[in-house]
Structures are given as structure tokens and as C-alpha cells.
C-alpha positions as CSV (number, residue, x, y, z in Angstrom):
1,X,-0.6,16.0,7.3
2,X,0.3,14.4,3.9
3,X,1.0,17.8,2.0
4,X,4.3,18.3,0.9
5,X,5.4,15.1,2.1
6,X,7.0,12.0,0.2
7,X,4.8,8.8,0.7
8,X,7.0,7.2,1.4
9,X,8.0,9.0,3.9
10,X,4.4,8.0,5.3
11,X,5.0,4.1,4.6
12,X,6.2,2.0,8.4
13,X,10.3,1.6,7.9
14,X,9.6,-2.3,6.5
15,X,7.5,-1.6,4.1
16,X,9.5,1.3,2.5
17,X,12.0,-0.8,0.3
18,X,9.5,-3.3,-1.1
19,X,6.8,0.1,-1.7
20,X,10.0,1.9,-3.8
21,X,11.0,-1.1,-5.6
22,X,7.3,-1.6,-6.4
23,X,6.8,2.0,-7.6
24,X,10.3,2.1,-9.2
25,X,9.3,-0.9,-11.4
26,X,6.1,0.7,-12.4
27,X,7.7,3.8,-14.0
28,X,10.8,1.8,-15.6
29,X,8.3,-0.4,-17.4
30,X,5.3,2.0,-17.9
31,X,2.6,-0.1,-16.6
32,X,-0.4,2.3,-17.0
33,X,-1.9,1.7,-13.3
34,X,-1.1,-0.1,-10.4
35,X,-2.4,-1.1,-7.2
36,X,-0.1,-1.8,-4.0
37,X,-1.2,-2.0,0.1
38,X,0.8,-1.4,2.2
39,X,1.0,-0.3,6.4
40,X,1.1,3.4,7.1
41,X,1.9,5.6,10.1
42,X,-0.6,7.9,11.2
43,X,0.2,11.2,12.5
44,X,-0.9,9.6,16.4
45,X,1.6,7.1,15.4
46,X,-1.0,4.8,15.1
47,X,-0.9,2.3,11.9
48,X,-3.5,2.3,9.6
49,X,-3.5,0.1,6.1
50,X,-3.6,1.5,3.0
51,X,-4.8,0.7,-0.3
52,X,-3.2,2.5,-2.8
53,X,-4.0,2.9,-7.3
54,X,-1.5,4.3,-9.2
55,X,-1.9,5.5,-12.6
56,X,1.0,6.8,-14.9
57,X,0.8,9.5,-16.9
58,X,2.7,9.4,-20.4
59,X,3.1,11.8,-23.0
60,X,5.7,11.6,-25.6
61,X,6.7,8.1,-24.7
62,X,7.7,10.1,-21.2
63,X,6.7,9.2,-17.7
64,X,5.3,12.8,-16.8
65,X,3.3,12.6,-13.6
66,X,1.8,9.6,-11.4
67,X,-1.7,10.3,-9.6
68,X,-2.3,8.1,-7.1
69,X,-5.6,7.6,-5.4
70,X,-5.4,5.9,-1.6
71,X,-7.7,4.7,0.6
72,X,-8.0,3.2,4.1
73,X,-8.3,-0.6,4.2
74,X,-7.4,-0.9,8.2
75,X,-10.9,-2.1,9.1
76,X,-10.9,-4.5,6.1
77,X,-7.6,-5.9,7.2
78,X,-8.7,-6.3,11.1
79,X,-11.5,-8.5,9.9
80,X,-8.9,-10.7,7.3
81,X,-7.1,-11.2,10.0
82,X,-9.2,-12.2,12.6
83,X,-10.7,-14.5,10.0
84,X,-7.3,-16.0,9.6
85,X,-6.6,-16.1,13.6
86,X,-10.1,-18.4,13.9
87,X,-9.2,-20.5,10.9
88,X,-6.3,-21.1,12.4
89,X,-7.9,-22.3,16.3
90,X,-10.3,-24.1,14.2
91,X,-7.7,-26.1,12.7
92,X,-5.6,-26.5,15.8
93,X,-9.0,-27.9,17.4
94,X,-10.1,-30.2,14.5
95,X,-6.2,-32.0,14.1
């Protein structure tokens, strides 16, 4: 589903700017790797998080190519979450 496609055309709509910026800043100052999450859409339309490295590729003093390496982080972020949700009715209870 991903060939020949933009990511960020795969990025949800409210994540797109901050993703672009991110990678835009990456290139401009040639910061050999990177590593960004961020919410994608699934071809179901379900979302799904992504974790995502980015490493430049320079010859000449030139940015020539980025390879980027993703991978899916939605059950990871489930279980951060829910952490935070009981952290948060454990508080509630103890004040």
C-alpha cells in the first residue's frame, strides 16, 4: 500500500505539518539520523503508530537520499497510555 506514495501522504492530517517541519529541519541542517513517531492511517482507515529512523545520505557536502526505516509502535503506545489513564485514577483516588 505504501509504494509510490509520499509518507506523508500516510501521516493523520494533524500530524503532517509538525512530521514536514521535522523532516525539513533534518535535511537543512544535515543531522545524520533521526528518529520521529508519529500516527498513521492504515489502508482500513484504522490508525496505527509509527516509529520512524531516518538516516541522511551525503556525498559532496549534498543531501542525496534519506532511507528511512519504520516500525509499528501501536501496541507499545496502547499500553503507555493505559499506564497513564491508571496513573491518573490513582491519583484522582489518592487526592
Amino acid at each position: 500500500d505504501c509504494v509510490n506514495r509520499h509518507f506523508l501522504s500516510l501521516i493523520r492530517k494533524d500530524y503532517v505539518d509538525q512530521a514536514a517541519k521535522f523532516y525539513r529541519d533534518q535535511i537543512s541542517q544535515k543531522k545524520p539520523l533521526s528518529y520521529f513517531e508519529f500516527p498513521a492511517v492504515a489502508a482500513d482507515g484504522s490508525e496505527v503508530w509509527i516509529a520512524q529512523n531516518v538516516q541522511l545520505v551525503i556525498q559532496n557536502g549534498e543531501v542525496i537520499e534519506l532511507q528511512g526505516l519504520g516500525r509499528d509502535i501501536t501496541a507499545r503506545k496502547r499500553i503507555e497510555q493505559q499506564l497513564l489513564d491508571s496513573e491518573q485514577r490513582y491519583r484522582m483516588l489518592f487526592e
